[in-house]
C-alpha positions as CSV (number, residue, x, y, z in Angstrom):
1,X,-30.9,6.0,12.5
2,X,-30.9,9.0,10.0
3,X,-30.5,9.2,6.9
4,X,-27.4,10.8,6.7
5,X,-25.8,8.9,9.9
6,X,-26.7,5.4,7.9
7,X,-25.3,7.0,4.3
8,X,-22.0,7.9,6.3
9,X,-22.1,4.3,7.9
10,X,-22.9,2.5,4.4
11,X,-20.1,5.0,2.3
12,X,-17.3,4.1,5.4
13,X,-17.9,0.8,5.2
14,X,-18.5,-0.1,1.6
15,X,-15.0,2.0,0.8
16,X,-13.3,-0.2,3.7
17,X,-14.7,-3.2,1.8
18,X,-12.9,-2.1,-1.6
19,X,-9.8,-1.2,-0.1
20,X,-9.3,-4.4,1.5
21,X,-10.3,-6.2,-1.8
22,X,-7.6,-4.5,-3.5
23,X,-5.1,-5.5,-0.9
24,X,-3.2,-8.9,0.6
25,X,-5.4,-8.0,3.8
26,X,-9.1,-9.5,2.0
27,X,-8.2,-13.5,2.2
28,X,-7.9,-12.4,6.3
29,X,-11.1,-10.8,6.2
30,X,-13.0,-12.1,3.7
31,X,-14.8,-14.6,5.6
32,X,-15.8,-12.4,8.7
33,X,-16.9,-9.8,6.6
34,X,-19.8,-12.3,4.8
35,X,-20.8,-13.5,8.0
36,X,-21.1,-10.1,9.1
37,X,-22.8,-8.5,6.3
38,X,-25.1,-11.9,6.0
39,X,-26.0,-11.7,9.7
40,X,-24.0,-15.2,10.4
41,X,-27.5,-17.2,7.8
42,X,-25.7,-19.6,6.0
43,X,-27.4,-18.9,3.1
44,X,-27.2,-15.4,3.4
45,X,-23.6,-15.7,4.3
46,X,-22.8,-18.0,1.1
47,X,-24.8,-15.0,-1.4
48,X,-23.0,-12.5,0.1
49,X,-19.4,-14.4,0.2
50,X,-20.5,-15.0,-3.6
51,X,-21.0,-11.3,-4.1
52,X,-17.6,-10.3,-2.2
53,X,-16.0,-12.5,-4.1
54,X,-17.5,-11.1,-8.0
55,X,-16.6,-7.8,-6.7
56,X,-13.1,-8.6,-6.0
57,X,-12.7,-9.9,-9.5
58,X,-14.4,-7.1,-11.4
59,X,-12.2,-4.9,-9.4
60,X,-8.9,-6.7,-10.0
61,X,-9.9,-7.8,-13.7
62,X,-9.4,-4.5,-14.4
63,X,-6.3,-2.8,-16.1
64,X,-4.8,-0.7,-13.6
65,X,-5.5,2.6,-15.3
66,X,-9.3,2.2,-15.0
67,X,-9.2,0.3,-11.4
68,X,-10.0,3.5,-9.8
69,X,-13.4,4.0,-11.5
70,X,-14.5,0.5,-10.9
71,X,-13.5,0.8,-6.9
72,X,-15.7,3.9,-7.2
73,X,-18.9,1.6,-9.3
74,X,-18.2,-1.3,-6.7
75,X,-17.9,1.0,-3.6
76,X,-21.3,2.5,-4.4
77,X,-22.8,-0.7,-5.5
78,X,-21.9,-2.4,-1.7
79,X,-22.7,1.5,0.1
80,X,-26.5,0.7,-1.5
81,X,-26.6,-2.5,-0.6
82,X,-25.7,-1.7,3.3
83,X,-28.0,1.5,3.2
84,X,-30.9,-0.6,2.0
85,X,-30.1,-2.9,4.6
86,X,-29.8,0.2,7.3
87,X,-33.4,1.1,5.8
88,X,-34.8,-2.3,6.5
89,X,-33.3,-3.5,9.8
90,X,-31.7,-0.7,12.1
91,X,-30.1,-3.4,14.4
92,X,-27.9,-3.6,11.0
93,X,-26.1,-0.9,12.2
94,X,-24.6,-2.7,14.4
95,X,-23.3,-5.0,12.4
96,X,-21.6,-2.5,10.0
97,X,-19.8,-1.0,12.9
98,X,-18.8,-4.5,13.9
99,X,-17.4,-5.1,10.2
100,X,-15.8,-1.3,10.3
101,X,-14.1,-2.6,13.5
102,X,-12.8,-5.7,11.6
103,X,-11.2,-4.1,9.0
104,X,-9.9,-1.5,11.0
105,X,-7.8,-4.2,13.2
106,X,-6.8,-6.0,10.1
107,X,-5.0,-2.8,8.6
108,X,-7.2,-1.5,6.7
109,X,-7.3,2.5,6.8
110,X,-11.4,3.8,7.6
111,X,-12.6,6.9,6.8
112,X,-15.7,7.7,8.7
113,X,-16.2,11.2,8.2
114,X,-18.7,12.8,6.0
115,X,-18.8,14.8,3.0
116,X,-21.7,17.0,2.4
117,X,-21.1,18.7,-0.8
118,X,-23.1,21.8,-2.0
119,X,-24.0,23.5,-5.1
120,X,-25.6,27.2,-5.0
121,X,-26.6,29.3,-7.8
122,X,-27.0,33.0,-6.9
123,X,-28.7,35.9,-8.2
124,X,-28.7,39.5,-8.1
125,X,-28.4,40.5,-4.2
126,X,-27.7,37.0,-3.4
127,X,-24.5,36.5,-0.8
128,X,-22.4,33.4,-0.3
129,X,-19.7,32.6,1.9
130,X,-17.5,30.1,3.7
131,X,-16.7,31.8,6.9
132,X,-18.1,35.4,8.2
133,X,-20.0,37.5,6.1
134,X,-21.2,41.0,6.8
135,X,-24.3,42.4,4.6
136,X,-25.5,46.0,4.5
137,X,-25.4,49.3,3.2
138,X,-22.4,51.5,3.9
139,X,-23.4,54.5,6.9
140,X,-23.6,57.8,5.2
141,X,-21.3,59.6,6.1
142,X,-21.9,63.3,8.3
């Protein structure tokens, strides 16, 4: 899997995992989503339910003005966690769908388009644009 396939992957499915955190839907998902993230290992299964779970708390312990930056810190922390994951095993991919597919049946709303965001800094004779551009010199005219 590329790169940017398992950053899309990791992003849609760590933001899934935040939403339903913040909603009524995570004691319905909760479960399935730690056996799914630890590969159904017990132990893996418990540390991740464990980790779920602290998330949950930071993000709901948190006054409601500020809730939005810690989905953000806690969205990012779980998108590394399932990219690392995506680096290591690429079978793991597979699971992440599974969990995307989960939380999409449970209510939860899935974004799984991508963002690519660029910055460009031009000089003299430099062109940019968004849609068609045409570069020359005018004709001279007769």
């Amino acid at each position: 899997m590329d790169d940017m396939s398992a950053a899309g992957l990791a992003a849609a499915a760590s933001a899934a995992l935040i939403q339903a955190m913040a909603s009524d839907l995570w004691l319905n998902v909760k479960d399935r989503a730690a056996r799914i993230l630890g590969r159904d290992k017990a132990g893996t299964a418990n540390r991740v339910d464990r980790a779920l779970e602290e998330s949950r708390e930071r993000l709901l312990g948190t006054a409601q003005e500020a809730r939005d930056q810690i989905s953000v810190v806690e969205a990012a922390r779980w998108a590394g966690w399932v990219q690392a994951r995506l680096d290591d095993d690429a079978a793991f991919a597979g699971a992440i769908t599974e969990l995307i597919t989960v939380l999409e049946r449970s209510g939860v709303t899935v974004d799984t388009s991508v963002t690519v965001r660029q910055n460009v800094t031009a000089g003299r004779d430099a062109y940019t644009a968004g849609r068609d551009l045409t570069v020359g010199r005018p004709e001279a005219g007769p």
